[in-house]
MARVOMAR-114353 format. One record per residue (C-alpha): residue number from 1; residue in one letter; z, y negated, x. Coordinates in Angstrom, 3 decimals, always signed. Last residue first. Example, Ala and Ser with C-alpha at 12.3 -4.5 7.8 and 13.67 -1.06 7.14 Angstrom:
<nodes>
{node 2, "S", {+7.140, +1.060, +13.670}}
{node 1, "A", {+7.800, +4.500, +12.300}}
</nodes>
This chain:
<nodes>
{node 344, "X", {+152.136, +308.383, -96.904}}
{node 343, "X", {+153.286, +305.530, -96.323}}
{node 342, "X", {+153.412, +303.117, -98.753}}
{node 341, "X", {+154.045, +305.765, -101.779}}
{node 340, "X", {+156.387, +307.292, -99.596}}
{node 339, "X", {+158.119, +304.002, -98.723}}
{node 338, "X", {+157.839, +303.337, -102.662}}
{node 337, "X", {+159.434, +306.563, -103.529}}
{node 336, "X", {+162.392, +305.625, -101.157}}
{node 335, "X", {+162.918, +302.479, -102.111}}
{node 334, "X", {+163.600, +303.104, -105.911}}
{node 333, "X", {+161.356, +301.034, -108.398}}
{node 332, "X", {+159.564, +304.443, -109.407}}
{node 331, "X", {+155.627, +305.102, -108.955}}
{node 330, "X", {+152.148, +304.274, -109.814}}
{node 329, "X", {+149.866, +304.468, -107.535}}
{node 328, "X", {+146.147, +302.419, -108.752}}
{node 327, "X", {+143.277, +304.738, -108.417}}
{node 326, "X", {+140.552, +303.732, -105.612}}
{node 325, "X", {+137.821, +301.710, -106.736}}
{node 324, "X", {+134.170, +302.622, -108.276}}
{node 323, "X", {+135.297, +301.824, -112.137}}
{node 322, "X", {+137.584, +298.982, -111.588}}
{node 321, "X", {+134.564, +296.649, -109.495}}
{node 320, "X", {+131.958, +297.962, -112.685}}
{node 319, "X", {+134.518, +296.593, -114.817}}
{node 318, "X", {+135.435, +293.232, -112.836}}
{node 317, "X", {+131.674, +292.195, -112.977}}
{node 316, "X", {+131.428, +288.333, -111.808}}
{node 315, "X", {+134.843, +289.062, -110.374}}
{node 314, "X", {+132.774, +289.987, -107.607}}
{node 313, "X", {+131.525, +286.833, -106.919}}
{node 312, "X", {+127.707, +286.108, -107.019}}
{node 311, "X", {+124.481, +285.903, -104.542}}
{node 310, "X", {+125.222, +287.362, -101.649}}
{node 309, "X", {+122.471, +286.044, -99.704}}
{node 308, "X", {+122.061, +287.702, -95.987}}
{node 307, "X", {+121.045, +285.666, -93.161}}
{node 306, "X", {+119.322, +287.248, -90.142}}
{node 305, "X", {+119.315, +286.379, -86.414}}
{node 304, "X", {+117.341, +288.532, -83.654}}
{node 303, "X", {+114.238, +289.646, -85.900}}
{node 302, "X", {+112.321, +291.692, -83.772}}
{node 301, "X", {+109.233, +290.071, -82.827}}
{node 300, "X", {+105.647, +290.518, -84.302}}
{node 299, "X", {+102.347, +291.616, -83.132}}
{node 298, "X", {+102.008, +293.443, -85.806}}
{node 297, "X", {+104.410, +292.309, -89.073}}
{node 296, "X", {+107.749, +293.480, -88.505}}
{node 295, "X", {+110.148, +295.959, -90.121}}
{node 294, "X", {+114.015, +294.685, -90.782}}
{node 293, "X", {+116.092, +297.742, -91.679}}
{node 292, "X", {+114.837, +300.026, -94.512}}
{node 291, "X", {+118.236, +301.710, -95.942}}
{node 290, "X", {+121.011, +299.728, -94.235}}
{node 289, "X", {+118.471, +296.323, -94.533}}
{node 288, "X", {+118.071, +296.865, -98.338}}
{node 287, "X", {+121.771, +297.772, -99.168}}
{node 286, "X", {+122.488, +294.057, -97.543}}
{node 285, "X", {+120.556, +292.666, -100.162}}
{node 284, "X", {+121.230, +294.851, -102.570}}
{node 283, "X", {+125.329, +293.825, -102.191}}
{node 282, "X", {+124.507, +290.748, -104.234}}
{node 281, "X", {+123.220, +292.826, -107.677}}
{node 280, "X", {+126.735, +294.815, -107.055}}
{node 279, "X", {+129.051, +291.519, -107.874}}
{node 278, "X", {+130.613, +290.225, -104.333}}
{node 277, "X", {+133.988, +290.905, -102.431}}
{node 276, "X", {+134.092, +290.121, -98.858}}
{node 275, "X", {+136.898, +291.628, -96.545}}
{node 274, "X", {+134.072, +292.581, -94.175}}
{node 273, "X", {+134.687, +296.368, -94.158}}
{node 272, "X", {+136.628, +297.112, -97.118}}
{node 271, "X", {+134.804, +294.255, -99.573}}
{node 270, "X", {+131.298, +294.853, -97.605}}
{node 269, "X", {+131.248, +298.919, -98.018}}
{node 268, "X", {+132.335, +298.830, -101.554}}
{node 267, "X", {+129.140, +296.811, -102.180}}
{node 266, "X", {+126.543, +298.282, -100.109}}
{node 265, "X", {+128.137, +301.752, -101.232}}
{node 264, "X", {+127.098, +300.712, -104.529}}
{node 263, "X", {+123.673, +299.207, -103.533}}
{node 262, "X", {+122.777, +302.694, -102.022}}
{node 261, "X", {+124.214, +304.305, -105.113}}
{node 260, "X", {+122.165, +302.112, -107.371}}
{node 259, "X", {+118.919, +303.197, -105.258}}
{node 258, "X", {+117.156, +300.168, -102.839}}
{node 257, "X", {+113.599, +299.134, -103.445}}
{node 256, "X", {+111.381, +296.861, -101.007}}
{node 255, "X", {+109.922, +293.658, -100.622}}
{node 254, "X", {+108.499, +292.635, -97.788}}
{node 253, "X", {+108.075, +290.163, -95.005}}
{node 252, "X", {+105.015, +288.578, -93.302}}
{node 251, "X", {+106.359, +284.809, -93.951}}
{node 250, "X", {+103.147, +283.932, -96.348}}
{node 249, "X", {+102.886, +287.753, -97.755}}
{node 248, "X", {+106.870, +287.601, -98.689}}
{node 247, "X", {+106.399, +284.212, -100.041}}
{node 246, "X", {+103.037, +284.605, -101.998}}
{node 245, "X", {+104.727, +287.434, -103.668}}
{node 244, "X", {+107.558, +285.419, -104.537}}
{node 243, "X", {+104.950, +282.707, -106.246}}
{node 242, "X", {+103.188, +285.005, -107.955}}
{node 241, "X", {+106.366, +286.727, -109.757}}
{node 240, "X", {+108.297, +283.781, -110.437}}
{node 239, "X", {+109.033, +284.828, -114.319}}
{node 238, "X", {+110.135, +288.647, -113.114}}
{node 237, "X", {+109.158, +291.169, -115.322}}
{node 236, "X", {+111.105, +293.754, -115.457}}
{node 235, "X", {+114.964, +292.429, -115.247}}
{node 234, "X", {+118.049, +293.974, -114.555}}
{node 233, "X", {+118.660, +291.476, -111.541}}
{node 232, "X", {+121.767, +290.206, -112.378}}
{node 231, "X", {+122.657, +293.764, -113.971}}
{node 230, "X", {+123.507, +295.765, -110.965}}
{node 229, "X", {+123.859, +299.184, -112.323}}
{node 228, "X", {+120.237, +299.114, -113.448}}
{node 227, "X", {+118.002, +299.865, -115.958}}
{node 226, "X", {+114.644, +298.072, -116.551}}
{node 225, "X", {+113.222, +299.130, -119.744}}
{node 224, "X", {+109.139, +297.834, -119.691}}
{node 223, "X", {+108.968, +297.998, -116.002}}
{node 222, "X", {+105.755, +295.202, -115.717}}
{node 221, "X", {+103.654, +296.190, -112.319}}
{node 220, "X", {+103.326, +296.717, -108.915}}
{node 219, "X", {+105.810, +299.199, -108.389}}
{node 218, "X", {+107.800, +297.352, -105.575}}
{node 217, "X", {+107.552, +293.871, -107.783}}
{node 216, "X", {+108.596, +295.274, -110.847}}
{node 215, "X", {+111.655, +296.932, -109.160}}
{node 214, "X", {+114.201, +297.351, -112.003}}
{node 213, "X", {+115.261, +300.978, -111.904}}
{node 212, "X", {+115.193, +300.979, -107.614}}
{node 211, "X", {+117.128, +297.833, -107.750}}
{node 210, "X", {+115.033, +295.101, -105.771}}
{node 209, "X", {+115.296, +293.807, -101.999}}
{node 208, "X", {+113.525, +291.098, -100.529}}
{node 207, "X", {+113.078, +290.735, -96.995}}
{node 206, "X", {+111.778, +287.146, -95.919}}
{node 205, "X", {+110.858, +286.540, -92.423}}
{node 204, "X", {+111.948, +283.318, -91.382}}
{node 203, "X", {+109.241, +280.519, -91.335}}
{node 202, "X", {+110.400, +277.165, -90.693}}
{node 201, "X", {+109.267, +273.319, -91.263}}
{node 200, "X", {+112.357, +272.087, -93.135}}
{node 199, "X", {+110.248, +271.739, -96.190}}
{node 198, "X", {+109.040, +275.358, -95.948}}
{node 197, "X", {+112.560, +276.496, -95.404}}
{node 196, "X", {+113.100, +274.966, -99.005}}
{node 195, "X", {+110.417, +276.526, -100.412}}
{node 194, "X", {+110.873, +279.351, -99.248}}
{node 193, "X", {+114.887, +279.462, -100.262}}
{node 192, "X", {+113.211, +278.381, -103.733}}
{node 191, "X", {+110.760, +281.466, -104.274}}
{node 190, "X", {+113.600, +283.480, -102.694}}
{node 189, "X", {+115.957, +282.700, -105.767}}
{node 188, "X", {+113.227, +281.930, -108.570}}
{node 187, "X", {+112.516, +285.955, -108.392}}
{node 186, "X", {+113.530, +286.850, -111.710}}
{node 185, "X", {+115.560, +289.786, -109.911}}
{node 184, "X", {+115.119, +289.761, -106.347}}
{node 183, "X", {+118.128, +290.325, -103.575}}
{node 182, "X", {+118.098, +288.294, -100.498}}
{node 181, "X", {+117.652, +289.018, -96.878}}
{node 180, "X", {+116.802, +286.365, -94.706}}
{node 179, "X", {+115.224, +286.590, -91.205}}
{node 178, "X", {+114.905, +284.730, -88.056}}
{node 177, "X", {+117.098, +281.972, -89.246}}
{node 176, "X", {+116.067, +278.786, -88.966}}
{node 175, "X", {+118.330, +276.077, -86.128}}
{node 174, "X", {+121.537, +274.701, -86.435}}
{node 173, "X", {+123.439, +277.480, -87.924}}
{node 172, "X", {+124.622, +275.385, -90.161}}
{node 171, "X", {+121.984, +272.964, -91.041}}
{node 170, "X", {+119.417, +276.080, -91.356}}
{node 169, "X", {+121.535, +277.784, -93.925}}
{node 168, "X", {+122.587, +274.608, -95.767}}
{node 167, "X", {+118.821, +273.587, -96.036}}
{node 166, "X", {+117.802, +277.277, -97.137}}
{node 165, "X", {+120.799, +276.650, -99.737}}
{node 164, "X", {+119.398, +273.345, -101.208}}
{node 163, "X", {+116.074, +275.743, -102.592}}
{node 162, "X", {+118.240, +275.822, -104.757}}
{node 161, "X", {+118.289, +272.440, -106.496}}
{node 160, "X", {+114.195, +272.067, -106.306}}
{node 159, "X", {+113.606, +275.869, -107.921}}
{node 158, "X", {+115.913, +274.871, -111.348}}
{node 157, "X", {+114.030, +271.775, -111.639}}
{node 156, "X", {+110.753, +273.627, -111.646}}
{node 155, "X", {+112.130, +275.058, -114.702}}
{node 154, "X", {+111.283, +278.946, -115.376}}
{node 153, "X", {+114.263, +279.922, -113.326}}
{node 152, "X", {+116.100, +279.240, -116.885}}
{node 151, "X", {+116.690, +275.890, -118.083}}
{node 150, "X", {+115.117, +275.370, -121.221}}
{node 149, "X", {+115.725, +271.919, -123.141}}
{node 148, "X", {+115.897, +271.258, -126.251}}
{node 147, "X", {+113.886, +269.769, -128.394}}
{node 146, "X", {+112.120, +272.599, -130.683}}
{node 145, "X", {+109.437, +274.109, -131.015}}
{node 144, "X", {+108.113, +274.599, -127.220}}
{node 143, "X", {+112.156, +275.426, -126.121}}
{node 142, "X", {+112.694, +278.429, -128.862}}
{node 141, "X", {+109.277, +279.818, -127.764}}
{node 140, "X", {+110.573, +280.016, -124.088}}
{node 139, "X", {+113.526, +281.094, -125.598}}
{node 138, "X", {+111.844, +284.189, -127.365}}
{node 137, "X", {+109.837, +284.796, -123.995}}
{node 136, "X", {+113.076, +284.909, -122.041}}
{node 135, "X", {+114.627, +286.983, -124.139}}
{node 134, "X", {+112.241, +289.796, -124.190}}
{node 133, "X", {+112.400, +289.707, -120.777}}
{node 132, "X", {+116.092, +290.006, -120.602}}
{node 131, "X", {+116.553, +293.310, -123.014}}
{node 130, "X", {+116.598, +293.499, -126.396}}
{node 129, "X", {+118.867, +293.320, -129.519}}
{node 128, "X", {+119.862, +289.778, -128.729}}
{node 127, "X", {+123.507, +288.639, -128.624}}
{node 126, "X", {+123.824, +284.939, -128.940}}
{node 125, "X", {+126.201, +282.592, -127.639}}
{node 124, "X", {+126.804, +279.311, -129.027}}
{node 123, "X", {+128.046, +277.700, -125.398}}
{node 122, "X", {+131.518, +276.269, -125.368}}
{node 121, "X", {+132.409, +276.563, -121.565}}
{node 120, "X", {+134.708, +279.413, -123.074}}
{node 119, "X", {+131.967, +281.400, -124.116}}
{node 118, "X", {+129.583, +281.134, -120.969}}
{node 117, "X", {+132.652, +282.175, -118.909}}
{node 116, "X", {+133.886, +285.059, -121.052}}
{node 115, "X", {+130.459, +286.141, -120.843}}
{node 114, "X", {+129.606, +285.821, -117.218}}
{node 113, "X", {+133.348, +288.206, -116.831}}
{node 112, "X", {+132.352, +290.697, -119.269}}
{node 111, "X", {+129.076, +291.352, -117.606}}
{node 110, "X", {+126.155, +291.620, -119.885}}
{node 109, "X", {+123.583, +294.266, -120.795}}
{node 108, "X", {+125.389, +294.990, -124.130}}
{node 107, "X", {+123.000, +292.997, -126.015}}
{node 106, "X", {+120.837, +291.141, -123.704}}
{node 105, "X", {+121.576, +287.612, -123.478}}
{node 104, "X", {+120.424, +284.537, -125.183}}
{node 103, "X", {+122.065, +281.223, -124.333}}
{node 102, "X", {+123.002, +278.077, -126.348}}
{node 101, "X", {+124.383, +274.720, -125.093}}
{node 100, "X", {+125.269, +271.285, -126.280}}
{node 99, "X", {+125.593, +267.977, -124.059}}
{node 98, "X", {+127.960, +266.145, -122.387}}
{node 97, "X", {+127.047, +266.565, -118.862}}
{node 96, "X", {+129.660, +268.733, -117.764}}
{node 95, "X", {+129.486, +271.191, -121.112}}
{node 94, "X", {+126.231, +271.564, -120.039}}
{node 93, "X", {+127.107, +271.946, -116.604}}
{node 92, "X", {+129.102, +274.876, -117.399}}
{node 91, "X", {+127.411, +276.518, -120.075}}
{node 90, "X", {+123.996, +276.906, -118.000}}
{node 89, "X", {+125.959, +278.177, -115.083}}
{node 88, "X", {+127.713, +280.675, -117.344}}
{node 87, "X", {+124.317, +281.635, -119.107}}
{node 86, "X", {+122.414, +281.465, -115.833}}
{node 85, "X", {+124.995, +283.943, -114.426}}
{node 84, "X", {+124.777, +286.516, -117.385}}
{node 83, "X", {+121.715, +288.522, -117.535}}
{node 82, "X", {+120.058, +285.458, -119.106}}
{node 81, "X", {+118.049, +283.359, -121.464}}
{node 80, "X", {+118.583, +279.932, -121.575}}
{node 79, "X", {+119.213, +276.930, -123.457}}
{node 78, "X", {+119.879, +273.454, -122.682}}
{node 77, "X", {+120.941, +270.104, -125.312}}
{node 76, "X", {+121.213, +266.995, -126.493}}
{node 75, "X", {+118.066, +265.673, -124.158}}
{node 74, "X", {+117.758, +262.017, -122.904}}
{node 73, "X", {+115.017, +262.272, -120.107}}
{node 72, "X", {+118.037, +261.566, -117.556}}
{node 71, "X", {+119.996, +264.194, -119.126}}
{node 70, "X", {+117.539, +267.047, -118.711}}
{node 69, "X", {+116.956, +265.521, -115.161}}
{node 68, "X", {+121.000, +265.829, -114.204}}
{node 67, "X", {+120.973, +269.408, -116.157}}
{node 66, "X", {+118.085, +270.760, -113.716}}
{node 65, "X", {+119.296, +269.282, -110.805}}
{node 64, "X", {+122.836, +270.602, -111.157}}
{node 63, "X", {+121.684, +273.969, -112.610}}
{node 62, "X", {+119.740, +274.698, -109.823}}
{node 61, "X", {+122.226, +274.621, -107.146}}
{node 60, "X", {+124.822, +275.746, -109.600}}
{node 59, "X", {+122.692, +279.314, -109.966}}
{node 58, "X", {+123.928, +280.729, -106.860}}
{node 57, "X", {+127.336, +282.379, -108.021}}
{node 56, "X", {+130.788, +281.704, -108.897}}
{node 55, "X", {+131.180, +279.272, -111.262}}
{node 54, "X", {+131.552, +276.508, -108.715}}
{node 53, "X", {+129.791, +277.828, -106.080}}
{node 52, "X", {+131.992, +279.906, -103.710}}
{node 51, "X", {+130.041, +283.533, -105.064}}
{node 50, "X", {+127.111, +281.557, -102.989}}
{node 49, "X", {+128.624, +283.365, -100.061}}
{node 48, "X", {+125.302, +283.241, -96.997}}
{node 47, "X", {+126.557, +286.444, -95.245}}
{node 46, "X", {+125.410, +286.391, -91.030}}
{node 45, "X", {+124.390, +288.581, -88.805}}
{node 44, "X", {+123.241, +288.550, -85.448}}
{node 43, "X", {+121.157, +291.676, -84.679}}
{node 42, "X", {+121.486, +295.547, -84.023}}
{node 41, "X", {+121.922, +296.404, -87.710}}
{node 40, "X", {+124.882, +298.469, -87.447}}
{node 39, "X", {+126.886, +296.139, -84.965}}
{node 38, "X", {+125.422, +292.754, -86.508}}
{node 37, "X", {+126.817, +294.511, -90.308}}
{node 36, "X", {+130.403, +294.894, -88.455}}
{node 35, "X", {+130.479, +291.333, -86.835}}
{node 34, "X", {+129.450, +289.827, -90.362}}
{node 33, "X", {+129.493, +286.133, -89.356}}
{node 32, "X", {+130.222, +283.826, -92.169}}
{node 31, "X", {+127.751, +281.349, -93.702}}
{node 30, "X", {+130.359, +279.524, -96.348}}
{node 29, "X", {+129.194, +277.280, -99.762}}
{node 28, "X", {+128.690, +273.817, -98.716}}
{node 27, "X", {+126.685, +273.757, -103.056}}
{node 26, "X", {+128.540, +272.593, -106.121}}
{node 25, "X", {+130.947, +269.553, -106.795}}
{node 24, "X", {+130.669, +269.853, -109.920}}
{node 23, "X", {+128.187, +267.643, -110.696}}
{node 22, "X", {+125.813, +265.928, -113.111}}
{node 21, "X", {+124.366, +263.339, -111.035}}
{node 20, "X", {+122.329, +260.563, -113.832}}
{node 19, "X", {+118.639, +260.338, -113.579}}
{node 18, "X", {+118.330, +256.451, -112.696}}
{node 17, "X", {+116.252, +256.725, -109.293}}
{node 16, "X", {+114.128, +260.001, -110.629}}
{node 15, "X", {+114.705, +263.378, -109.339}}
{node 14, "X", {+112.137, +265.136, -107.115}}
{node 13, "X", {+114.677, +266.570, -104.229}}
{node 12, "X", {+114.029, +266.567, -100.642}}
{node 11, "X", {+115.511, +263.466, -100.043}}
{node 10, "X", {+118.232, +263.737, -102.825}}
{node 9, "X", {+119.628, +266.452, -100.154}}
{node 8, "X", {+123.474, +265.180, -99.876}}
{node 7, "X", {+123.972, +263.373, -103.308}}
{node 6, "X", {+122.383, +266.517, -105.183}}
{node 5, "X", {+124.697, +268.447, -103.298}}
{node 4, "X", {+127.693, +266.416, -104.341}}
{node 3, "X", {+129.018, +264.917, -101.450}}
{node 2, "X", {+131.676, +267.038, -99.200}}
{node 1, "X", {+135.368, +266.174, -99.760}}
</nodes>
């Protein structure tokens, strides 16, 4: 059995000697060649799963270190606001570690599957009439008056334990990446895998990739009422704007916009074709290189390897999965009908 992650890169991590580990086992998630996506794209392709965390997407890494140091420094209890995989992350570990938890997510703007997860962790779960950003400020509030501790993307904590899946990525393949492609929503997810490559001394390119009705960063500004099929990263004002601006500028990538359709077909494309099922907000990232590809810098080499993060399971979403697939066949329990059925 692998070590706990925290276990495994406490090196490059900040936590104090007697901060407990509060674990499940998250993190040695699989890199798995995409010989279809290296064909269209002309490179050597790989799909970083972080559906295989523990509760099914990326947010563990963070969540580990930033619950073990909220327990260390003796708090009762997290809260967060979220489109859904912080609050089932969040809920998790809290209910790990001992302690309460409460999240804030947009009315109606959540995945059934994140919120059956947050609710039966045990998490007081609370609907606001709003969208993400909104919620984030009112928690951020929450978290100054009160003693509890906030562990959204806003939580250097949260940045140290996932930046863990640049490590993975270069430990794996054995050397850095050329390129990484990642989706951007709050933007704590590529600020970490920068910092992380920083600490292992490498420089892929970074492409990041943002839903065309939630693309802050594209549009230069605040989008007031982000709308978007893929809600992880339905948000408009992303809390780690500066610093994943300074990344894309600092590695000469970019971050570009990709339509829901385009990160639609993305997804049903990469469950037919590559037999790998993620939630739509994880399928932008490989959306992003079909519709831009992987521009360089002047002066700059093709990018020969690339890494793309899919960032949550597909059973993250299971009504948005229902709603694009092929109609179930119903038919007669007579051998005949099902041959046809089979067959035909």
């Amino acid at each position: 059995m692998p070590q706990p992650l925290i276990e495994r890169y406490r090196r490059w991590l900040s936590l104090d000697e007697g901060d407990p580990v509060v674990t499940l086992n998250e993190g040695s998630t699989p890199l798995i060649h995409s010989p279809r996506l290296s064909e269209r794209l002309e490179a050597d392709v790989h799909l970083k799963l972080e559906g295989a965390n523990p509760t099914g997407s990326f947010k563990d890494r963070g969540m580990t270190v930033a619950v073990s140091r909220a327990k260390g420094q003796g708090a009762e209890a997290v809260i967060c606001a979220s489109t859904g995989n912080t609050a089932a992350s969040a809920a998790a570990y809290a209910a790990r570690a001992g302690l309460r938890g409460a999240v804030i997510v947009p009315e109606g703007k959540i995945a059934v599957g994140k919120l059956a997860q947050a609710l039966m962790h045990g998490a007081r779960v609370i609907a606001l009439q709003g969208n993400f950003d909104e919620a984030l400020a009112i928690v951020r509030e929450l978290a100054d008056r009160n003693p509890v501790e906030l562990v959204n993307s806003v939580n250097p904590w949260r940045i140290e334990g996932q930046k863990t899946a640049a490590y993975e990525v270069c430990d794996e393949l054995g050397e850095p990446p050329d390129a990484l492609a990642i989706p951007v929503g709050n933007a704590g997810n590529v600020t970490a895998y920068w910092a992380g490559f920083q600490d292992y001394e490498a420089s892929p390119v970074l492409y990041g990739f943002q839903a065309a009705g939630a693309a802050p960063l594209v549009e230069g500004h605040p989008v007031e009422q982000p709308e978007t099929v893929a809600s992880a990263i339905r948000i408009g004002n992303p809390a780690r704007w500066e610093e994943a601006m300074n990344a894309f500028t600092a590695s000469r990538g970019r971050v570009a916009a990709v339509s829901d359709d385009q990160i639609l077909d993305a997804y049903r494309w990469l469950a037919s074709s590559e037999g790998v099922f993620c939630e739509p907000a994880s399928a932008a990232s490989v959306a992003g290189l079909l519709a831009h590809g992987m521009p360089v810098a002047d002066g700059a080499e093709q990018p020969r390897s690339v890494v793309c993060v899919l960032t949550g399971h597909g059973l993250k979403d299971p009504d948005t999965a229902l709603g694009k697939a092929p109609a179930v066949i119903n038919c007669e329990a007579e051998l005949d009908t099902v041959e046809r059925a089979v067959f035909s």
